[in-house]
C-alpha positions as CSV (number, residue, x, y, z in Angstrom):
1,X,0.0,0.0,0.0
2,X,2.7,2.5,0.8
3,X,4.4,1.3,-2.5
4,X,1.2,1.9,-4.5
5,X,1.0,5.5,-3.0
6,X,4.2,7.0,-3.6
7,X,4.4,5.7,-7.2
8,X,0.6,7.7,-7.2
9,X,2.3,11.1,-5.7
10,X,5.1,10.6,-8.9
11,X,2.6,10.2,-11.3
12,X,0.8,12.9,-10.5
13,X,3.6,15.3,-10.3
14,X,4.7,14.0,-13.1
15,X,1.3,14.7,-14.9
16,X,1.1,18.3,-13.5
17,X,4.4,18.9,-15.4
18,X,6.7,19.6,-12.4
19,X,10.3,20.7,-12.8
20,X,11.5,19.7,-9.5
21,X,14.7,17.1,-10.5
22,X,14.5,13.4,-10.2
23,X,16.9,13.7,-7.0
24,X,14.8,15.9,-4.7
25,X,11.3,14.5,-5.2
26,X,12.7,10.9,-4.3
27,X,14.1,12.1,-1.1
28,X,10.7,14.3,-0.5
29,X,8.9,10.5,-1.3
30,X,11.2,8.9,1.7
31,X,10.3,11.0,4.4
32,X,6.2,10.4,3.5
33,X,4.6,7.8,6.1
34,X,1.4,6.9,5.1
35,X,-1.0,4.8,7.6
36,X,-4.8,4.1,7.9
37,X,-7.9,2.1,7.9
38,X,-10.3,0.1,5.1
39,X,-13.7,-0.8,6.5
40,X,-16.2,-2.7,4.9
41,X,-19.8,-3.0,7.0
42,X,-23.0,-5.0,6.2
43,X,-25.6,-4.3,8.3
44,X,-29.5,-6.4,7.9
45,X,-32.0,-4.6,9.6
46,X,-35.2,-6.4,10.1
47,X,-37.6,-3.9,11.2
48,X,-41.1,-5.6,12.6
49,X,-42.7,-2.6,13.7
50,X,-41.6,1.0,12.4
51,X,-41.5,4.1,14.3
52,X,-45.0,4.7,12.8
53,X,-46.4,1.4,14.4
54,X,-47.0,-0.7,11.3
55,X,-45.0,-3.2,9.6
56,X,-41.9,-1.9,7.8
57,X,-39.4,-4.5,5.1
58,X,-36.3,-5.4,5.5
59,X,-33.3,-3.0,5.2
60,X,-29.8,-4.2,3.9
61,X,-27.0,-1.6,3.6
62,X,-23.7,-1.9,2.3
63,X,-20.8,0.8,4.2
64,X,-17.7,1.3,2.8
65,X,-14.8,3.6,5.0
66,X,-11.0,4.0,3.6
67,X,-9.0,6.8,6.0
68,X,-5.9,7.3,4.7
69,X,-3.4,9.3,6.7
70,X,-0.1,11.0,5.0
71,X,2.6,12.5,7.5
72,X,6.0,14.3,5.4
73,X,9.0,15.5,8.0
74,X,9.4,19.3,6.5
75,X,12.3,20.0,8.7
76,X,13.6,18.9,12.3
77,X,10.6,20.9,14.2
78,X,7.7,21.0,11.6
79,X,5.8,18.2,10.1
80,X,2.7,18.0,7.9
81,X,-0.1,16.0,7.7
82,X,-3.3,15.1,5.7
83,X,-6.3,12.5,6.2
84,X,-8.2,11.3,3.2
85,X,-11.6,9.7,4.0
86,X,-13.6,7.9,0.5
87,X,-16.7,7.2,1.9
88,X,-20.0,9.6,2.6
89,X,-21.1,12.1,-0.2
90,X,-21.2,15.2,2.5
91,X,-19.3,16.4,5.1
92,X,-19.6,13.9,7.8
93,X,-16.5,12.0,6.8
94,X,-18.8,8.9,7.6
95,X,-18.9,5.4,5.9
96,X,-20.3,5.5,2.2
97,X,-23.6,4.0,2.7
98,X,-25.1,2.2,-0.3
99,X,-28.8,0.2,0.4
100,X,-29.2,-2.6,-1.7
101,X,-32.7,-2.9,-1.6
102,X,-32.8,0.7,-3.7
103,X,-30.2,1.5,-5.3
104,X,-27.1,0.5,-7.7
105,X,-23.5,0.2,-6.6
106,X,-22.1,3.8,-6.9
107,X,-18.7,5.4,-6.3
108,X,-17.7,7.2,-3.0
109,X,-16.4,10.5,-2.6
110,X,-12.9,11.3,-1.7
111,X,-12.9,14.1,1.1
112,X,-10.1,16.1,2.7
113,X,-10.8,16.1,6.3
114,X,-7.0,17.2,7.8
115,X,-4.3,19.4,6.3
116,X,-2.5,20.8,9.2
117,X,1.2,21.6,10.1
118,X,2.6,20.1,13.6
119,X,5.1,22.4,15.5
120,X,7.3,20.6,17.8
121,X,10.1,23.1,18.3
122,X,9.6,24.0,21.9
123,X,10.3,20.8,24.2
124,X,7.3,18.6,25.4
125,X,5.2,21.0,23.2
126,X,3.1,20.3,20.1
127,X,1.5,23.1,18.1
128,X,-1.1,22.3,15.4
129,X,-2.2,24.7,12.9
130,X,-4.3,23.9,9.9
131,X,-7.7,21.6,9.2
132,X,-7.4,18.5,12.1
133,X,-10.1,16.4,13.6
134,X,-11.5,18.2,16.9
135,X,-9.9,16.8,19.6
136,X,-12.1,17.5,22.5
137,X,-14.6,15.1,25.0
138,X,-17.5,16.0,23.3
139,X,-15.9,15.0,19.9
140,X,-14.9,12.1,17.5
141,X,-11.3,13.8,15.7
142,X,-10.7,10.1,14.3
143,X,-13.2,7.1,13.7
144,X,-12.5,4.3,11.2
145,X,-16.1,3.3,11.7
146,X,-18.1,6.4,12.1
147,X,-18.4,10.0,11.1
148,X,-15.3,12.8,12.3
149,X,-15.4,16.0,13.7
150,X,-12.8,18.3,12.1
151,X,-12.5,22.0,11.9
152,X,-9.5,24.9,11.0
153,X,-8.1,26.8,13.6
154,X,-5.0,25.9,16.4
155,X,-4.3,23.3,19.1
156,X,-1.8,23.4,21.4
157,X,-0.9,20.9,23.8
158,X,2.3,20.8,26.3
159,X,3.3,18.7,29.4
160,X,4.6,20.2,32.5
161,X,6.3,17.0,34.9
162,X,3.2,14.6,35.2
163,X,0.0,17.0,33.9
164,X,-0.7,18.2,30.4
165,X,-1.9,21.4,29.6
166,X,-4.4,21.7,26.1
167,X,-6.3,24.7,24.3
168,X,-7.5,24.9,21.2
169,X,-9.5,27.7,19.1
170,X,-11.2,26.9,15.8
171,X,-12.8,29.3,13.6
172,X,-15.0,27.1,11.6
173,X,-16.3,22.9,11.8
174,X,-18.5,20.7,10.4
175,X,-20.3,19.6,13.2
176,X,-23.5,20.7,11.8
177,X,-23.2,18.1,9.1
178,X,-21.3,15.4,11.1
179,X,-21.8,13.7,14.5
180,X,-25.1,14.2,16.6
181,X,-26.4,17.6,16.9
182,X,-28.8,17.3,14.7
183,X,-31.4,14.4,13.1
184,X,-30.8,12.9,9.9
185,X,-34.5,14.3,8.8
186,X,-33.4,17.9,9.9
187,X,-34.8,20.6,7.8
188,X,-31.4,22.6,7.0
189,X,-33.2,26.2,7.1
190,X,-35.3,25.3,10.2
191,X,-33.8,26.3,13.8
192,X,-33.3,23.4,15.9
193,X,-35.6,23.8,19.4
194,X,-32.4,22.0,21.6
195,X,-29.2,24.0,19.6
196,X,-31.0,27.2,18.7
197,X,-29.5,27.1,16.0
198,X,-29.7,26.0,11.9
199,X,-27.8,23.5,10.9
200,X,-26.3,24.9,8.2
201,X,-24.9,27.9,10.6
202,X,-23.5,25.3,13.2
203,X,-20.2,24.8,11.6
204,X,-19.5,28.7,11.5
205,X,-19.6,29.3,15.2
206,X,-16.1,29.8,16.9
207,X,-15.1,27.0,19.4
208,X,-12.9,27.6,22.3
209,X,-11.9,25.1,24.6
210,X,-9.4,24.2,27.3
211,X,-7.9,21.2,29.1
212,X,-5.6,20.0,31.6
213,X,-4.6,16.2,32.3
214,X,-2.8,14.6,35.0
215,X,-2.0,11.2,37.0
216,X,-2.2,10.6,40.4
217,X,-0.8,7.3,41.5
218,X,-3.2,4.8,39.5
219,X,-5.8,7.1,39.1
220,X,-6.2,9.4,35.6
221,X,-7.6,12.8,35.9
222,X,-8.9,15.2,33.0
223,X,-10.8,18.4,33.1
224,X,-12.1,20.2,29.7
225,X,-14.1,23.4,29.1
226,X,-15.5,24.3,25.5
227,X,-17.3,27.5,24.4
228,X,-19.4,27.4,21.3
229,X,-20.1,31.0,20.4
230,X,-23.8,32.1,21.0
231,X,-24.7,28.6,21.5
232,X,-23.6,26.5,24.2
233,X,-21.1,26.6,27.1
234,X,-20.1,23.1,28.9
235,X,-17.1,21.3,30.8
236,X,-16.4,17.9,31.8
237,X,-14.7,16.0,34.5
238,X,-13.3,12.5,34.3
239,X,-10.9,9.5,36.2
240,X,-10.5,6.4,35.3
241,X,-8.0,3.7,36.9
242,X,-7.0,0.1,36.3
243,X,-5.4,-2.1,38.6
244,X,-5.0,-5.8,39.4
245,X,-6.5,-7.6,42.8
246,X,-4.2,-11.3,42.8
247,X,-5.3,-12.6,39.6
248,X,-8.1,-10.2,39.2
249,X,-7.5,-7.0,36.7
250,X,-10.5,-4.4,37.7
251,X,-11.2,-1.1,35.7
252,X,-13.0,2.0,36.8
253,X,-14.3,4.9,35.0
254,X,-16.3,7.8,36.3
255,X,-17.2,11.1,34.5
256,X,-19.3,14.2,35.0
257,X,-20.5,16.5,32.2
258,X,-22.6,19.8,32.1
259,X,-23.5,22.1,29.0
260,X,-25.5,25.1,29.4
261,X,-27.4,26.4,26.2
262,X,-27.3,29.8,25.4
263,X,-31.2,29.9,24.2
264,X,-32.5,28.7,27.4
265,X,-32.3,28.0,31.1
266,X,-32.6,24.1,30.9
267,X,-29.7,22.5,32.8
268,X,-28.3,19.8,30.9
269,X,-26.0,17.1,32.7
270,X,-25.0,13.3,32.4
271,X,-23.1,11.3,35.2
272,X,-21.6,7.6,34.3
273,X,-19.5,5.3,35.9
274,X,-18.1,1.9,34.5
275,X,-16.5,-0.8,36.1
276,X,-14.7,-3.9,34.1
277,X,-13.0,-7.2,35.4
278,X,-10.7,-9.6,33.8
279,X,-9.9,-13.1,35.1
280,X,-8.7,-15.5,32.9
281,X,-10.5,-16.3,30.0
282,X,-13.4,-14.2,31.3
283,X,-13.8,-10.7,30.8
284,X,-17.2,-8.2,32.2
285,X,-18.4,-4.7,31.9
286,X,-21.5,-2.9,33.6
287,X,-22.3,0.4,33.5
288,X,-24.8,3.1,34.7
289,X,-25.3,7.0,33.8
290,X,-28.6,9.5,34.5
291,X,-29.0,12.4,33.2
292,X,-30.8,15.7,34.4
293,X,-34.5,15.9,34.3
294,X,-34.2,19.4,32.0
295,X,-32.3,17.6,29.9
296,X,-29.4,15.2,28.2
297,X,-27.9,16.6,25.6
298,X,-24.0,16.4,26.3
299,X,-22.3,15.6,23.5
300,X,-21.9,16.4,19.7
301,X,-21.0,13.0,18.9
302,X,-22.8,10.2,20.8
303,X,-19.4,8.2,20.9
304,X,-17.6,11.0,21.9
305,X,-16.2,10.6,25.6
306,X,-18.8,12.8,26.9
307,X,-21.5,9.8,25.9
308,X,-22.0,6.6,26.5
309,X,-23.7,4.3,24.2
310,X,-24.0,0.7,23.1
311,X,-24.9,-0.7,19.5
312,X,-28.2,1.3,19.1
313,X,-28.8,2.5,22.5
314,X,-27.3,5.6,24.4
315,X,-28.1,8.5,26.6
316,X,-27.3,11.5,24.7
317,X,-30.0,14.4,24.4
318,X,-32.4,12.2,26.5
319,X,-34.2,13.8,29.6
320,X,-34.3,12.6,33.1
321,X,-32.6,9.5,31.5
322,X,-31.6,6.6,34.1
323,X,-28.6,4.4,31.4
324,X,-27.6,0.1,32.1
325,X,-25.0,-1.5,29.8
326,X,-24.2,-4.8,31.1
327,X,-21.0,-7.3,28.8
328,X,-20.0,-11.1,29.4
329,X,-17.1,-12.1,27.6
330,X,-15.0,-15.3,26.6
331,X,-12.2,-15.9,25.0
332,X,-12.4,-18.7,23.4
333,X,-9.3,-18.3,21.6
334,X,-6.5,-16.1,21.7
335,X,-8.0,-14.5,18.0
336,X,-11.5,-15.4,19.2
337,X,-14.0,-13.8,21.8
338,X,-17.5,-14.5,22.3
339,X,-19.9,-12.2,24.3
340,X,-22.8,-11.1,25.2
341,X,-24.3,-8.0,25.3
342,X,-27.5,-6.0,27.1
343,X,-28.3,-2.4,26.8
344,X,-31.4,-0.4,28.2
345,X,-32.2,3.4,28.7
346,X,-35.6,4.8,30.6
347,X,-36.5,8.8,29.8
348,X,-39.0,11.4,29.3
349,X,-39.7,12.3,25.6
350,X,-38.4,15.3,26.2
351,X,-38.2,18.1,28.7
352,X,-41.5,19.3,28.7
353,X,-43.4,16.0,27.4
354,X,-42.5,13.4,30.2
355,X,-44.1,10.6,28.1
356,X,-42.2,7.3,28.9
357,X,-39.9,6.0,26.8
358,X,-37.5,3.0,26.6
359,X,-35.3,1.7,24.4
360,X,-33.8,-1.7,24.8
361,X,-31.1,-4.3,23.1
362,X,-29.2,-7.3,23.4
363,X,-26.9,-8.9,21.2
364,X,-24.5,-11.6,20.9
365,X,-21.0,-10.7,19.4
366,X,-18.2,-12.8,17.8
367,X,-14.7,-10.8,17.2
368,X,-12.4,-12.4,15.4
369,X,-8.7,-11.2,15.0
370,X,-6.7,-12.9,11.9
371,X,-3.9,-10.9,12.4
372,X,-2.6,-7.5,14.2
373,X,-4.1,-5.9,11.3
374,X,-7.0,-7.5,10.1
375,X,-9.8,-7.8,12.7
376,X,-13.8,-8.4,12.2
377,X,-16.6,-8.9,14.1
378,X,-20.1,-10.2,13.6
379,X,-23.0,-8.9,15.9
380,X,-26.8,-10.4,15.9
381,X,-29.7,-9.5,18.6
382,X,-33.2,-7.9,19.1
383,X,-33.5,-3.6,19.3
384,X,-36.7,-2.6,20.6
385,X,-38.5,0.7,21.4
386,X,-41.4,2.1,23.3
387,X,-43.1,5.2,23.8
388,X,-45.7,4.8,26.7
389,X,-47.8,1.8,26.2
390,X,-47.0,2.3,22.1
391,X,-44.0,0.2,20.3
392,X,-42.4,2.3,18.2
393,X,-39.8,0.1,17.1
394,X,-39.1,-3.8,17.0
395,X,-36.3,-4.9,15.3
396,X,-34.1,-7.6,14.6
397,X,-30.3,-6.7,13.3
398,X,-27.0,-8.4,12.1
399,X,-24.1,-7.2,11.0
400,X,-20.7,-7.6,9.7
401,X,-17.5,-5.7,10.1
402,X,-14.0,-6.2,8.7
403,X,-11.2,-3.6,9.3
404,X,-7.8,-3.6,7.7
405,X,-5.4,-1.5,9.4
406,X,-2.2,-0.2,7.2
């Protein structure tokens, strides 16, 4: 793959009629690392009941997901760096998502989601100026399987003995088209109720944010604050730990998030905590969050660290939500584990409409690692939905993922 990729640069500079000499270009072609992902997803979703309470077919999608990343040395302090997604036909830098039930295979898009330069003059300091993925709580700046957060401004980031300092400013993202803030269905010129907000004026609100992180003994400690001009303010505070009891390796994670919206008084909050265990061929996972009665909404991403989320079910934007996530695993093999999974959330409709709701899943799971770099797993269970005494969603779902990593 690298092979394939430098011969590509050389041919296009050839094509564009350069006149750099033979000698320079080749040693501008050495000091190119390229890395990244190829994903290929088939998810069968049997829906029994809709979310309009009748019978709904089948759905069978094909995704398709190639991130490529290249990295050049410019000099001994400066390096650049792009990230090349083919996959969705916007600006999510999502899979490419082709159903087979409706339409033809098509070609994917090629997007440019990073071009940034990293300054690493000053010691224990990186600077990055440019187009990078938005490396925050609240976002996704990298997913081989999902969509990206990226915007153009500056990050800095620099460690002082054991604690790390981090600030950022961006002038302009494309989290109104990528992540969670808004609905699929979203009307582009209507203002969301939650955000305030249209969609399509999202990604041209300045961000600010701040960080610091640190270790205490076992214990990992991070605090963030981000500012969203005119719309939201909100921080978040975190630990997490791992440590082994004889033959025992237990894991915790707690976290605390708040986001205030500019439009209204609502408070909007989510606490979780997560505890895993490992013992032998047996690994487990449980987890609880709530959220405030005004409100959920916590995150721009629901997989975002701010979230917490299963296959289908999470607790982002969800009102006076109370969030279990239980896992059993085996491993069966040392390239095979077998698990089994359980996810359910109880919450009002919304803030003002305190309708119950529920969404519940389970799921069996196979992952299946051939190699360090070629991994896959294959998921089947039940998703179900209700809205007081109404289903609004019965489903049964499969899927299939292979990832390559280069």
């Amino acid at each position: 793959m690298k092979k394939f990729v430098k011969m590509s640069l050389v041919a296009a500079l050839a094509v564009a009629g350069t006149t750099a000499s033979a000698q320079p270009l080749a040693e501008a072609i050495k000091n190119v690392d390229v890395s990244g992902t190829m994903v290929y997803r088939y998810n069968d979703y049997q829906e029994d009941v809709n979310a309009a309470g009748v019978d709904s077919s089948s759905k069978t999608t094909n995704y398709y997901k190639i991130g490529l990343n290249l990295k050049s040395k410019v000099n001994d302090d400066v390096t650049a760096n792009t990230r090349f997604v083919i996959g969705s036909q916007n600006a999510s830098a999502d899979f490419g998502k082709l159903n087979t039930q409706s339409n033809g295979d098509t070609n994917l898009d090629v997007e440019l989601t990073n071009a940034n330069f990293a300054y690493t003059g000053i010691a224990n300091t990186t600077v990055i100026v440019g187009k990078q993925g938005l490396t925050t709580p609240w976002t996704v700046a990298v997913d081989a399987t999902g969509n990206e957060q990226t915007g153009t401004g500056i990050l800095a980031l620099t460690t002082v003995g054991p604690v790390t300092f981090a600030g950022a400013y961006f002038n302009q993202t494309n989290v109104g088209e990528s992540g969670d803030a808004f609905s699929q269905d979203t009307d582009a010129g209507e203002t969301d109720a939650a955000w305030g907000i249209r969609q399509q004026d999202m990604g041209s609100k300045d961000i600010y944010t701040a960080g610091i992180m640190g270790k205490v003994g076992p214990v990992a400690l991070d605090a963030w604050y981000l500012d969203m001009a005119d719309v939201f303010d909100t921080y978040t505070l975190g630990a997490n730990t791992s440590f082994d009891v004889g033959a025992v390796t237990l894991g915790g994670d707690l976290r605390y998030t708040s986001l205030d919206l500019d439009n209204n008084d609502k408070d909007n909050s989510l606490l979780q905590a997560t505890i895993t265990a490992k013992v032998g061929i047996f690994d487990a996972k449980v987890a609880y969050a709530t959220t405030d009665k005004e409100g959920g909404l916590i995150a721009l991403d629901t997989d975002a660290t701010t979230s917490i989320s299963a296959w289908s079910v999470d607790s982002n934007n969800k009102a006076d939500a109370d969030y279990w996530q239980a896992r059993l695993g085996f491993q069966v093999l040392p390239s095979l584990n077998i698990s089994a999974n359980y996810a359910d959330v109880q919450y009002n409709k919304s803030a003002t409409d305190k309708t119950d709701m529920e969404e519940e899943e389970y799921y069996a799971q196979l992952n299946y690692s051939m190699s360090k770099n070629l991994s896959a797993y294959m998921r089947y269970g039940q998703y179900t939905k209700d809205e007081g005494s109404k289903s609004a969603n019965d489903s049964t779902r499969g899927r299939i993922n292979i990832q390559y990593k280069f």
